[in-house]
VOGUKOL-465581 format. One record per residue (C-alpha): residue in three letters; x, y, z. Coordinates in steps of 0.02 Angstrom, whole numbers. Example, Ala and Ser with C-alpha at 12.3 -4.5 7.8 and 13.67 -1.06 7.14 Angstrom:
<sites>
['Ala'; [615; -225; 390]];
['Ser'; [684; -53; 357]];
</sites>
This chain:
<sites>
['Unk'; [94; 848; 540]];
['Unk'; [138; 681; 468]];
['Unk'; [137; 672; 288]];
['Unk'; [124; 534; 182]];
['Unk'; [144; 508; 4]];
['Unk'; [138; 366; -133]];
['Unk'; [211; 346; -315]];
['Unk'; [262; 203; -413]];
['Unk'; [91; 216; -499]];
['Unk'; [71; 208; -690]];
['Unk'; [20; 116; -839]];
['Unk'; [31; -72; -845]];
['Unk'; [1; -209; -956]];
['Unk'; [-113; -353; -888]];
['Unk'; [23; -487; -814]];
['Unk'; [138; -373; -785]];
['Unk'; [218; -271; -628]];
['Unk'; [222; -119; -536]];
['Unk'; [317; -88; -349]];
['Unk'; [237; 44; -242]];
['Unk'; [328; 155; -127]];
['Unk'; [256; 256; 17]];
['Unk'; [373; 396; 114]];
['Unk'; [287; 416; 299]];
['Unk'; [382; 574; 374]];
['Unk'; [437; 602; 567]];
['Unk'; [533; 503; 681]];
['Unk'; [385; 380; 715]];
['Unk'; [356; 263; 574]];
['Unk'; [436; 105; 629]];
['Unk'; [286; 134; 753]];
['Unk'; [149; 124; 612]];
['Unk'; [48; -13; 569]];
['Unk'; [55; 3; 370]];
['Unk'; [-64; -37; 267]];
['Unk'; [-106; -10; 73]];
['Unk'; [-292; 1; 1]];
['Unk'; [-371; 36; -133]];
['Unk'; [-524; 109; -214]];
['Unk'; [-595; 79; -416]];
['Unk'; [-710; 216; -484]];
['Unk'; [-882; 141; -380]];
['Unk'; [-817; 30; -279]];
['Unk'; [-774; 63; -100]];
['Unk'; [-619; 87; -26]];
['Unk'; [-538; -78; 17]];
['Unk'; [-380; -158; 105]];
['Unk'; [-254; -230; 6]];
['Unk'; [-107; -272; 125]];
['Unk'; [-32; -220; 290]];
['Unk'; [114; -234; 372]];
['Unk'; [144; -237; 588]];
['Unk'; [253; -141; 660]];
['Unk'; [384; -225; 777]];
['Unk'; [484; -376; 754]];
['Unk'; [369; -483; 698]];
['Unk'; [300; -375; 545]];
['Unk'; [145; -479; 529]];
['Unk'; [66; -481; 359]];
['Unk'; [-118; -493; 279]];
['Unk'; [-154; -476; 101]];
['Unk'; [-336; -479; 24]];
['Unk'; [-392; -641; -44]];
['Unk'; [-408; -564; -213]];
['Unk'; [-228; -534; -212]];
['Unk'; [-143; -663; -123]];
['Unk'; [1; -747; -196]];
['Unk'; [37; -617; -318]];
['Unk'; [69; -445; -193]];
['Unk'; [203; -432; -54]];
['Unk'; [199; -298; 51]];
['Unk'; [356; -241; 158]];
['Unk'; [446; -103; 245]];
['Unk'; [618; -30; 281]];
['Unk'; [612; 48; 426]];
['Unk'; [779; 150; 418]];
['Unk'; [667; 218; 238]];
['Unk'; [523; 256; 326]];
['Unk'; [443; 161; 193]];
['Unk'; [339; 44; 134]];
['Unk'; [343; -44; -13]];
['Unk'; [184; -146; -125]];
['Unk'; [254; -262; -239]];
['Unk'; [115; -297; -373]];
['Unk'; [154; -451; -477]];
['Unk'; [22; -518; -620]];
['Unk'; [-84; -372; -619]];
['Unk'; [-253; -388; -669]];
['Unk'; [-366; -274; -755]];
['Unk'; [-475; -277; -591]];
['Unk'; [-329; -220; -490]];
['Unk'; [-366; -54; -584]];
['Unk'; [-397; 75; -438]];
['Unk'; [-303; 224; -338]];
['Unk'; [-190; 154; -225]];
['Unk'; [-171; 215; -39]];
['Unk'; [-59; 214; 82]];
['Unk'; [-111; 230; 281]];
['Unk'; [-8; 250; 433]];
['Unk'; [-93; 179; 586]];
['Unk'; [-54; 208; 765]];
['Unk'; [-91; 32; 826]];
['Unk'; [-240; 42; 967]];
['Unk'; [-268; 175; 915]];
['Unk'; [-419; 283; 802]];
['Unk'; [-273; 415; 734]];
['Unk'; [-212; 361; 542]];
['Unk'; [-127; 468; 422]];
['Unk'; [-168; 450; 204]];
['Unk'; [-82; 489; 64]];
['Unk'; [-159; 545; -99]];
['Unk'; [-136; 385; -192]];
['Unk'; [-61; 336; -332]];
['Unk'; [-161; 268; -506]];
['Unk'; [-147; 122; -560]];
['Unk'; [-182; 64; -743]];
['Unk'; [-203; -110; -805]];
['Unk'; [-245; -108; -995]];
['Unk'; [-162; -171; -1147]];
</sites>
């Protein structure tokens, strides 16, 4: 069973910073398409960033937070990493991390990790 799990959640002033992490276990994550979402108390679930897997590592980041998150990986890690830079109070929500077989229906979640924006 492949487990996944997040942290680097917390309490954040607005402007400031937080880095995600996300541990995928096995022997297949370099494999994974990556991807981070996240969900605000009624709002739906939405993406935030994902990574390819492969040499290319092909990004995509949300309009809404463009220019001020970076998403990467280390493979060697098996993790992947959300670096969250001028946070906003809208970027308020649980953050999740998803492992995605790539053509393919199978991911794997974590629980998330909460993230605070308040002053």
């Amino acid at each position: 069973q492949v487990q996944v799990l997040e942290s680097g959640g917390g309490l954040v002033q607005p402007g400031g910073s937080l880095r995600l992490s996300c541990v995928v276990s096995g022997s297949s994550f370099s494999s994974y398409t990556m991807g981070w979402y996240r969900q605000a108390p009624g709002k739906q679930r939405e993406l935030v960033a994902s990574i390819s897997s492969g040499g290319r590592l092909d990004t995509h980041y949300a309009d809404s937070v463009k220019d001020r998150v970076t998403i990467s990986r280390d493979n060697a890690k098996n993790t992947v990493y959300l670096q969250m830079n001028s946070l906003r109070p809208e970027d308020a929500a649980v953050y999740y991390c998803d492992a995605r077989i790539p053509t393919s229906v199978i991911h794997y979640w974590g629980q998330g990790t909460q993230v605070t924006v308040s002053s």
